[in-house]
TITI-587729 format. One line per field, with one value per residue: x, y, z of N, C-alpha, C in turn. Coordinates in nm, 3 decimals. Example, Ala and Ser with C-alpha at 12.3 -4.5 7.8 and 13.67 -1.06 7.14 Angstrom:
n_c1	[1.319,1.285]
n_c2	[-0.569,-0.225]
n_c3	[0.780,0.708]
ca_c1	[1.230,1.367]
ca_c2	[-0.450,-0.106]
ca_c3	[0.780,0.714]
c_c1	[1.320,1.290]
c_c2	[-0.330,0.003]
c_c3	[0.780,0.787]
//
This chain:
n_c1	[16.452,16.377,16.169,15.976,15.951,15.851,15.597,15.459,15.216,15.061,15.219,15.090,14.838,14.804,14.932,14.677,14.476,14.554,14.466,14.236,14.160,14.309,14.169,13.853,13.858,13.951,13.747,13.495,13.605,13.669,13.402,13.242,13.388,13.415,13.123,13.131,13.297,13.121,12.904,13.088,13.072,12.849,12.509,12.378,12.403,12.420,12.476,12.720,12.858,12.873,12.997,13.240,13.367,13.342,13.554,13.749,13.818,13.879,14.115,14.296,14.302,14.485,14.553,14.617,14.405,14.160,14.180,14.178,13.934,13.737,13.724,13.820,13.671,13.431,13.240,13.226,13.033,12.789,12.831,12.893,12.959,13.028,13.111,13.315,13.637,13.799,13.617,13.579,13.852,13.817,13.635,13.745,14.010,13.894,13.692,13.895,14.065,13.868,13.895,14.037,14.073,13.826,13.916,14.097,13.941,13.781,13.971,13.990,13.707,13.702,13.913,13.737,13.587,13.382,13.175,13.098,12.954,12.726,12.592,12.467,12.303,12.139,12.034,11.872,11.959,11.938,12.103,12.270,12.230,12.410,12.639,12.724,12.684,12.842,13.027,13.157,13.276,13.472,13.632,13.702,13.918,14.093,14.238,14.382,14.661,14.643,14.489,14.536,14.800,14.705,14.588,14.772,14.954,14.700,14.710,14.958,14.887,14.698,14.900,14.860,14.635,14.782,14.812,14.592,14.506,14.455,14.564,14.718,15.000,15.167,15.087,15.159,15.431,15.565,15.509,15.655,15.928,15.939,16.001,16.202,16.568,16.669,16.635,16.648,16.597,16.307,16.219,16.242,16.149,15.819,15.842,15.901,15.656,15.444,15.555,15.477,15.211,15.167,15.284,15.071,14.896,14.989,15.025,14.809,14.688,14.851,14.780,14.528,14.503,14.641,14.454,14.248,14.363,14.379,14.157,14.055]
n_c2	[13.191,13.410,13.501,13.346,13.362,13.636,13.625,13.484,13.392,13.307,13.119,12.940,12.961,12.810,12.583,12.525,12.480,12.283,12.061,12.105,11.971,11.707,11.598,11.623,11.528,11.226,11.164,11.132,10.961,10.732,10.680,10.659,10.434,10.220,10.182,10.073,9.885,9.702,9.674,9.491,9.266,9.202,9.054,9.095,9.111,9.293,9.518,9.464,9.410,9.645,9.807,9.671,9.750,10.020,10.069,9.908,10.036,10.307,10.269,10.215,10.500,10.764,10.981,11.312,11.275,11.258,11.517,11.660,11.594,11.650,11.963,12.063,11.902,11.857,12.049,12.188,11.990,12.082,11.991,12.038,12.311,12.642,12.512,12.574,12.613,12.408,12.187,12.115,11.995,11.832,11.643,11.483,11.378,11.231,11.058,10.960,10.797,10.644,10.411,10.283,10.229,10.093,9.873,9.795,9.757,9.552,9.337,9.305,9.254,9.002,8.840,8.831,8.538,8.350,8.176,8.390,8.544,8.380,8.283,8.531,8.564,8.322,8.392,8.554,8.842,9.061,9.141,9.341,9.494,9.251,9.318,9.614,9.541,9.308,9.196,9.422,9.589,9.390,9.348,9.645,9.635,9.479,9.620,9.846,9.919,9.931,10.086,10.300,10.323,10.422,10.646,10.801,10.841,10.951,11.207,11.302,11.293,11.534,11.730,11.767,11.950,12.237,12.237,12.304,12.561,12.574,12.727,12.543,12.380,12.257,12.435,12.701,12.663,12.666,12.985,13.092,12.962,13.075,13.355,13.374,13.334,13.157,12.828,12.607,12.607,12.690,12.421,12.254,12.334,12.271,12.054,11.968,12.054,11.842,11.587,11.656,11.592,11.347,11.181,11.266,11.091,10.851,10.776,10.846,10.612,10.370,10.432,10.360,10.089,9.950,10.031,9.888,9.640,9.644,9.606,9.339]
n_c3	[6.549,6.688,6.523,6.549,6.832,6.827,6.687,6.842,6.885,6.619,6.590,6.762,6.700,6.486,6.625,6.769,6.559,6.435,6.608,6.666,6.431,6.430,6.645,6.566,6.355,6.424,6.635,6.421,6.286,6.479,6.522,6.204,6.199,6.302,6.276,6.023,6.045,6.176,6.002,5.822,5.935,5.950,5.926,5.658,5.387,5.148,5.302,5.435,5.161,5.041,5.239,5.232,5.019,5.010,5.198,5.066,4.809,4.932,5.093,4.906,4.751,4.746,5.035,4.988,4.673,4.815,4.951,4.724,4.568,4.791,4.870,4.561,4.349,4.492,4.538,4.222,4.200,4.371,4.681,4.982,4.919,5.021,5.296,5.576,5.585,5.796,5.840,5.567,5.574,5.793,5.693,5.475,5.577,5.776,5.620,5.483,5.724,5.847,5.699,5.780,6.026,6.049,5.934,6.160,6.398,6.294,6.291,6.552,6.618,6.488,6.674,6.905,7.086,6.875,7.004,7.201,7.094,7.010,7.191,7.330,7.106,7.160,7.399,7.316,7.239,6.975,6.659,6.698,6.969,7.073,6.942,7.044,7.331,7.375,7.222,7.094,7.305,7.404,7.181,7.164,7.372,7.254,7.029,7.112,7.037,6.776,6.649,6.798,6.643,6.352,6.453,6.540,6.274,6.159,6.258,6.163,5.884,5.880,5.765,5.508,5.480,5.458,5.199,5.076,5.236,5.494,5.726,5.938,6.159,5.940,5.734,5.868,5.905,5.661,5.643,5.741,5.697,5.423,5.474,5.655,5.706,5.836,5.824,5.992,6.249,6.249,6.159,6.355,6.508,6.450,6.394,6.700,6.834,6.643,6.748,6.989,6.950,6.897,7.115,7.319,7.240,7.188,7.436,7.587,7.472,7.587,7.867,7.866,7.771,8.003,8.207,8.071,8.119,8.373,8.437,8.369]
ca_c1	[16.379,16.288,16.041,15.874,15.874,15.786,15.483,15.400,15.032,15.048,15.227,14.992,14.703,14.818,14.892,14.510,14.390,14.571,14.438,14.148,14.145,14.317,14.050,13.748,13.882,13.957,13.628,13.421,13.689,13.656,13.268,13.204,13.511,13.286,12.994,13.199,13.327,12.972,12.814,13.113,13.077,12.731,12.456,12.274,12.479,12.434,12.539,12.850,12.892,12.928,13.159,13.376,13.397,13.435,13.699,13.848,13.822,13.945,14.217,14.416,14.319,14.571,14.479,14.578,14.288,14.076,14.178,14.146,13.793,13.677,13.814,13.759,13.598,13.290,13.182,13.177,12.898,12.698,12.875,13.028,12.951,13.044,13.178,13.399,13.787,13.848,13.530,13.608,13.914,13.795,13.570,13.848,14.048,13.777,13.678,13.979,14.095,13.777,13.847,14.158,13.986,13.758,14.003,14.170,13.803,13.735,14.033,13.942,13.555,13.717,13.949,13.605,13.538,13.242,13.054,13.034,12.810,12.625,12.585,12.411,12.233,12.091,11.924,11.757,11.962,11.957,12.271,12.295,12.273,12.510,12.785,12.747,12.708,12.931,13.138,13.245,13.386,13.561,13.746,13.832,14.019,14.254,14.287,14.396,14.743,14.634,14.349,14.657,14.870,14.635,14.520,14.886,14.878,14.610,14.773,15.043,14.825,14.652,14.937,14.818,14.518,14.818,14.806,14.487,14.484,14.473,14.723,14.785,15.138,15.245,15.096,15.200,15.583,15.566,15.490,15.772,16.036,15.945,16.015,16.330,16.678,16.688,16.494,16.639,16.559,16.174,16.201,16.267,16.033,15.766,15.847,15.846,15.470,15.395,15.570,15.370,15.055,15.178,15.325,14.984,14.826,15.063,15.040,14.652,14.659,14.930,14.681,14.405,14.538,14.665,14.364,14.134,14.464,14.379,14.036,14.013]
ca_c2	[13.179,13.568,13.551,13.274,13.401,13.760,13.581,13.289,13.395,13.224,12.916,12.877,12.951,12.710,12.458,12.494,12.432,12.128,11.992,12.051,11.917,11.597,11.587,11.617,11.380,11.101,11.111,11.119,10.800,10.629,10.640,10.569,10.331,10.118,10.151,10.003,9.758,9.642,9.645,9.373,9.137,9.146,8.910,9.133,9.101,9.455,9.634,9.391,9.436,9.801,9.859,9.615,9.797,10.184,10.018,9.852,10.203,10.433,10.259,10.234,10.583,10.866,11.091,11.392,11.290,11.241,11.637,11.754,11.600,11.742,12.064,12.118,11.886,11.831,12.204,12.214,11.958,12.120,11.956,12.140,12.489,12.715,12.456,12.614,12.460,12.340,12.115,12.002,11.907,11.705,11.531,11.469,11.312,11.122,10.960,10.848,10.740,10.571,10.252,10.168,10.207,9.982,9.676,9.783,9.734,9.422,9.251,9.280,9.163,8.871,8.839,8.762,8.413,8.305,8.121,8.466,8.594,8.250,8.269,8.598,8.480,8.221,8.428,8.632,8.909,9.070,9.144,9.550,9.440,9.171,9.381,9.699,9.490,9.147,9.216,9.548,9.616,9.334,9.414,9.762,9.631,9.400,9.696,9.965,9.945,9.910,10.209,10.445,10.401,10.464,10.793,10.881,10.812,11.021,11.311,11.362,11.341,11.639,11.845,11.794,12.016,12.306,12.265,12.370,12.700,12.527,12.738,12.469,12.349,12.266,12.599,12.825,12.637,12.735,13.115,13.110,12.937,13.182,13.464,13.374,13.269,13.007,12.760,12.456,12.610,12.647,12.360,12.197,12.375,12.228,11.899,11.948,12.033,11.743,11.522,11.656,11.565,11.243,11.164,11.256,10.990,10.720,10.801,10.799,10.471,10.320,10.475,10.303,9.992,9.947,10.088,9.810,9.530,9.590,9.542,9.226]
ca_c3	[6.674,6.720,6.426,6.640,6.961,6.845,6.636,6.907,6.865,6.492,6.582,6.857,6.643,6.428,6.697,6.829,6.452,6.395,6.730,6.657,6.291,6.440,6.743,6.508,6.250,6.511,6.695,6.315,6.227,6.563,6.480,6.133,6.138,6.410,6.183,5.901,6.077,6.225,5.852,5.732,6.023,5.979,5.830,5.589,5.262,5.078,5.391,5.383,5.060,5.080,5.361,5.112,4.888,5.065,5.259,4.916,4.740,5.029,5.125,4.751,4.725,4.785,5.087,4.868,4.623,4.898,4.986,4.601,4.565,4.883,4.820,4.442,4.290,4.526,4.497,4.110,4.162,4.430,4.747,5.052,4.902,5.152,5.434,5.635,5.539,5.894,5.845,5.495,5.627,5.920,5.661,5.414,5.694,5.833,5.528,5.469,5.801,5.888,5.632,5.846,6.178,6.050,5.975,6.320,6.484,6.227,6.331,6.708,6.669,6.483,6.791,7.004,7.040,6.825,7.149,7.288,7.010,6.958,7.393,7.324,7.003,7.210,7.514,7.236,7.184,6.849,6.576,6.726,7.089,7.102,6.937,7.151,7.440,7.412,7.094,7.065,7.471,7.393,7.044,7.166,7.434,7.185,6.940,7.137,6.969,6.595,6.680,6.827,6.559,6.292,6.431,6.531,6.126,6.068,6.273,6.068,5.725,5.855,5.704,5.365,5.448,5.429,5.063,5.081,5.247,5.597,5.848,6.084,6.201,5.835,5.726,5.922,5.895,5.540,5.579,5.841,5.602,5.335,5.550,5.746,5.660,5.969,5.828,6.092,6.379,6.254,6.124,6.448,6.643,6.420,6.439,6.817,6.832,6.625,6.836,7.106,6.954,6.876,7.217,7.350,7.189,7.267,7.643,7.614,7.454,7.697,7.984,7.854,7.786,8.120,8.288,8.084,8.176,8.505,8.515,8.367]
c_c1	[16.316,16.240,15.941,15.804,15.832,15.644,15.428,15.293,15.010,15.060,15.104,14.836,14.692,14.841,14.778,14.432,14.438,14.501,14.302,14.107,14.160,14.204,13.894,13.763,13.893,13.838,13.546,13.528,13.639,13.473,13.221,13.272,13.418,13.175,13.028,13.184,13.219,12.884,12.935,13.102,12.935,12.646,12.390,12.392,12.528,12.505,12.728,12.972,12.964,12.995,13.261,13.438,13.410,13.565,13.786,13.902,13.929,14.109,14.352,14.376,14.399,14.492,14.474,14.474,14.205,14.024,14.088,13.952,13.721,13.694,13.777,13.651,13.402,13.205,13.152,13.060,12.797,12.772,12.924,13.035,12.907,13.043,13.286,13.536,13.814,13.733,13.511,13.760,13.910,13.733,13.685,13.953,14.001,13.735,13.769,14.020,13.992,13.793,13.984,14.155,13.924,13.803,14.083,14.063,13.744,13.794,14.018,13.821,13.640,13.808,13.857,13.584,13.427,13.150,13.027,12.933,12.725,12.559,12.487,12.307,12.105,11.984,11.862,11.841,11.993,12.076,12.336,12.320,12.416,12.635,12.795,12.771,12.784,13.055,13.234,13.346,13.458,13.709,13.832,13.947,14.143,14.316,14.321,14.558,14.720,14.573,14.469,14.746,14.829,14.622,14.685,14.964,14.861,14.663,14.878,14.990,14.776,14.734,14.936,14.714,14.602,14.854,14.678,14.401,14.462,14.567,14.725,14.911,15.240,15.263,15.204,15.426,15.631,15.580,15.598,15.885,16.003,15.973,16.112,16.410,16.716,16.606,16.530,16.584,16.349,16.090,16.157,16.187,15.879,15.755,15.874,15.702,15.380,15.395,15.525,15.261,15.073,15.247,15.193,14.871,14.866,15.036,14.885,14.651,14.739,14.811,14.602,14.439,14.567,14.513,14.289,14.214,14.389,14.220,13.956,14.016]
c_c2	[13.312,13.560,13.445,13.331,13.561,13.752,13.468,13.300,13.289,13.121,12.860,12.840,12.759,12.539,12.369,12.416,12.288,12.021,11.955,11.968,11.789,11.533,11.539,11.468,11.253,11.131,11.071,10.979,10.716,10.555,10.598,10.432,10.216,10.075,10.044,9.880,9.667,9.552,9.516,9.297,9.110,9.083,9.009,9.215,9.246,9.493,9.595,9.436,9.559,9.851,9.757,9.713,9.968,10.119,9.976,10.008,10.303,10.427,10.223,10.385,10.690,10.933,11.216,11.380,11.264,11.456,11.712,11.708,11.706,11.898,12.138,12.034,11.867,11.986,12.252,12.120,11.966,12.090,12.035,12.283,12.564,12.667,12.522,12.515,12.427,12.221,12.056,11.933,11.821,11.587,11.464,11.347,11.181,11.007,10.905,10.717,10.637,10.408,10.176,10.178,10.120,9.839,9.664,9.720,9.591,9.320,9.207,9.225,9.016,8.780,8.769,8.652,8.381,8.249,8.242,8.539,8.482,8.218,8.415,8.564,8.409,8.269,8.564,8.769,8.951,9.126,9.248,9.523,9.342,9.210,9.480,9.642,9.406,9.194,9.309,9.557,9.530,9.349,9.544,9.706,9.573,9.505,9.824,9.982,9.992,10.091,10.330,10.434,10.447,10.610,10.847,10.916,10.953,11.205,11.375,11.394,11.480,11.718,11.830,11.915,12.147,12.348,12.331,12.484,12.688,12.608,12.689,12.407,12.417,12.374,12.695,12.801,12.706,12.890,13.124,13.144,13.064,13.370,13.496,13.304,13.144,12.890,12.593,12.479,12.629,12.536,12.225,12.215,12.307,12.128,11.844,11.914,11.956,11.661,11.542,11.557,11.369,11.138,11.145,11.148,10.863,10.732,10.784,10.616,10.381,10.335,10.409,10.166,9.925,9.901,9.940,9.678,9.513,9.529,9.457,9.109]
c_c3	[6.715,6.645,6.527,6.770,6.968,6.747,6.677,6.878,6.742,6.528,6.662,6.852,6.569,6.471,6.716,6.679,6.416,6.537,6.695,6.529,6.353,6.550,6.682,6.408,6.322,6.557,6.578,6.272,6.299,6.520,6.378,6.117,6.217,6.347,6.070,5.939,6.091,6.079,5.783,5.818,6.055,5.892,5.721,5.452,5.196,5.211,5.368,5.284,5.029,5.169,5.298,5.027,4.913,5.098,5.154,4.891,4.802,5.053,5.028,4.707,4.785,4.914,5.015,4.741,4.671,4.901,4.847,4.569,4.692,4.867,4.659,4.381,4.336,4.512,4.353,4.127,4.250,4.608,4.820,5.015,5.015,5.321,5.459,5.595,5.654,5.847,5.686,5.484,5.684,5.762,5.529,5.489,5.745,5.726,5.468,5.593,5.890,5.820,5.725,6.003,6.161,6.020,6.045,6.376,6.444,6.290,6.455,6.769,6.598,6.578,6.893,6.981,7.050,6.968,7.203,7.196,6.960,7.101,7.373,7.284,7.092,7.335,7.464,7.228,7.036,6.804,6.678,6.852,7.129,7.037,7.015,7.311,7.487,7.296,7.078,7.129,7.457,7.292,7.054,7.237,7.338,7.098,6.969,7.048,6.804,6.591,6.705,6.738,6.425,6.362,6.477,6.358,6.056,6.156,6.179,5.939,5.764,5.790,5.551,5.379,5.422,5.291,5.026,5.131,5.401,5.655,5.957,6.073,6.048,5.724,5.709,5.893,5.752,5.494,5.673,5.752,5.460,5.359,5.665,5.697,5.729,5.953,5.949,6.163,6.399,6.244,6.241,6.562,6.608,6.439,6.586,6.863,6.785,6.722,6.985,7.107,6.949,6.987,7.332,7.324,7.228,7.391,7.632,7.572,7.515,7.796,7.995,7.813,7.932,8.221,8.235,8.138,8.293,8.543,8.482,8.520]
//
């Protein structure tokens, strides 16, 4: 505990970077994962087709070979040369965690009952309209559970990016334990600050559940 609290600056660095890693990566999920979703519930086949088949792909693939492509192999073929590693983390992250946002978000437009997009349909609005406007507001509300535990999820994957030269949480825990004989008590302090972040999330999505409860 005195290597911590006479180096809080680190952990704290390292706090801020995982925040923001998990911050960036959930808003870039919440958004393409929406897009995804949109392109399989919609009429125009290829698009369909292809959010099948990322979503197939992504989601039998490892996140660790998500990391190592991003990371090494996209730079031997031109890719990401000289992205900052917080930002090929986020996208690392993101492209994974986006294919299971999108059959959280899938499951909730199929949730909507058909008459309310054939009730749209009908007084002329088009595909794009009648999901932002009738479809969507509806589906988040059913999927606020699925949606928060996915990115509570995708919080914890961030500590793969510490294999990768990343010093956030799981990092910085690492240069700790290699440098002190106490490894419970760092150990423990770590897995506090997760459970922050992951506490924070639940309580937002409780909040917001609630909040849309009431104003049905």
């Amino acid at each position: 505990m005195d290597d911590l609290l006479d180096q809080r600056d680190l952990v704290l660095q390292a706090f801020w970077l995982t925040i923001q890693l998990a911050v960036l990566s959930g808003v870039c999920s919440l958004a393409f994962g929406t897009v995804l979703a949109a392109m399989r519930v919609g009429p125009i086949s290829v698009l369909r087709g292809a959010a099948t088949t990322y979503v197939t792909l992504v989601r039998n693939t490892p996140l660790l070979l998500m990391f190592v492509f991003v990371f090494v192999a996209a730079p031997n073929i031109g890719w990401f040369v000289g992205t900052p590693f917080l930002l090929k983390g986020v996208i690392a992250v993101s492209v994974y965690t986006s294919a299971f946002i999108c059959e959280a978000v899938r499951s909730g437009v199929n949730a909507v009952p058909l008459g309310q997009a054939e009730a749209a349909r009908a007084i002329g609005l088009t595909f794009g309209q009648t999901m932002t406007s009738i479809v969507l507001p509806q589906a988040f509300r059913a999927v606020v559970p699925p949606v928060a535990s996915v990115l509570i999820a995708m919080t914890k994957n961030t500590s793969i990016a510490a294999v990768f030269g990343l010093m956030e949480l799981t990092g910085r825990m690492r240069y700790f334990t290699n440098n002190s004989a106490d490894d419970t008590a760092i150990f423990l302090t770590f897995a506090v600050l997760y459970i922050v972040l992951v506490e924070l999330i639940s309580a937002g999505a409780i909040g917001l559940e609630r909040r849309w409860r009431a104003a049905r």
